[in-house]
Each structure stands twice: as C-alpha cells, then as structure tokens.
ZAMARGU-4260 file (C-alpha; in steps of 0.2 Angstrom, whole numbers, plus 5000, padded with zeros to 4 digits):
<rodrens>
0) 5000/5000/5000 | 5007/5017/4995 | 5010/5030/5008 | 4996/5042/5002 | 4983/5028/5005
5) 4987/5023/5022 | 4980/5033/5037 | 4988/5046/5043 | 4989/5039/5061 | 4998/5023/5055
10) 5010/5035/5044 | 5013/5044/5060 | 5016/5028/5068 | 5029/5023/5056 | 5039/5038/5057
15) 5041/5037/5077 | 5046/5019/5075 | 5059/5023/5061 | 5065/5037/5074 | 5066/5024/5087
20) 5083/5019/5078 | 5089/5033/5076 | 5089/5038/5096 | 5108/5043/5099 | 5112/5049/5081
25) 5118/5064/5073 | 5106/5071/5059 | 5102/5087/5051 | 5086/5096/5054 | 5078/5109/5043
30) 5064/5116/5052 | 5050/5129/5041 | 5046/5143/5055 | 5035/5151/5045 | 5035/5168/5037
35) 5051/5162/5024 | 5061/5157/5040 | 5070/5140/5038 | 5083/5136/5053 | 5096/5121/5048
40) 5105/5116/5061 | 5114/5098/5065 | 5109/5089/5082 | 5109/5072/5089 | 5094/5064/5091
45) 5090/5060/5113 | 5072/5054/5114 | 5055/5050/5105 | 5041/5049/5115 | 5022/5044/5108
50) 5018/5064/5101 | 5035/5070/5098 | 5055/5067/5099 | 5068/5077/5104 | 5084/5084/5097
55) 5100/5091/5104 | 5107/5104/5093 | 5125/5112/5097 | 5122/5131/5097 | 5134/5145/5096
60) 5149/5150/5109 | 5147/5128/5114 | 5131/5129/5119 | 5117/5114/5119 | 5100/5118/5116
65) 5085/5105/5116 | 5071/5105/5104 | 5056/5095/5101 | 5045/5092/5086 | 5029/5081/5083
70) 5029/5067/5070 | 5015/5078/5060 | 5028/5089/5060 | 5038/5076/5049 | 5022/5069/5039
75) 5017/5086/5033 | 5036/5090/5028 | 5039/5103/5040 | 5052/5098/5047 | 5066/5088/5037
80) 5077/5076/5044 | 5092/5069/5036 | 5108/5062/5040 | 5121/5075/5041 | 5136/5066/5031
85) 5128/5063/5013 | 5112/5074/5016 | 5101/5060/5012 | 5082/5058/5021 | 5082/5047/5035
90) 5065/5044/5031 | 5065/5042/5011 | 5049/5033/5009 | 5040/5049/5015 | 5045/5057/5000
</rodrens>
C-alpha cells in the first residue's frame, strides 16, 4: 500500500518507529518557522516519546540547546530530517 493511502495515524506511527533507531544519532534538521524562516542546524537525536522526539542541537559559543518536534511535523514535511554526512532523508519513503 502506498504512503498516500494509508491513514495518517499509521504514517505517523511509522515515522516514530523509524526514529526509534535513530535515538543517539547525529542528523540534520531543517525546520520551516514560517513567514520564509527556515533554521538548519545539526543535532543528535536524545528521545522520541508517543507525540513527539527530541533533538539536541549544538548552538553558538558551545552551547546545547534541546528542541522538540511532533511526527505531523515530519508527515506534513515541515520539518526535514536527514543524515548529516551525505544529506540523504532518514526517512526516504516519505517522500
């Protein structure tokens, strides 16, 4: 069954479960903020819990900041996710 044909909740489902083995990894986020503001930044990946996960992202002057997204965030593309080495989607089948 393609992507567009399952329910959104199972979709969702898949995402957190793909993120589940990711837990402890770097990636690169790209985040749509709205209004034409887009922040990349990379970060490791410290916990997914069942409405959202949670990224660490190294900040200016060494400092950490944590930030957390919901799956729907992912499912409706805004927020990107891919592996910061060769830039490609940890999550290709969404595309």
């Amino acid at each position: 069954m393609a992507v567009g044909q399952l329910p959104q909740v199972e979709i969702v489902g898949r995402i957190r479960k793909q993120l589940d083995g990711f837990v402890g990894e770097k990636m690169r986020l790209k985040a749509n903020m709205g209004r034409c503001k887009i922040i990349e930044r990379e970060g490791v990946l410290e916990e997914t819990h069942p409405n959202l996960f949670v990224v660490r992202v190294e900040e200016k002057r060494n400092r950490c900041r944590r930030v957390s997204y919901s799956y729907a965030d992912v499912l409706t593309k805004t927020v990107e996710l891919s592996n910061p080495d060769n830039g490609e989607s940890l999550i290709p089948w969404l595309m």
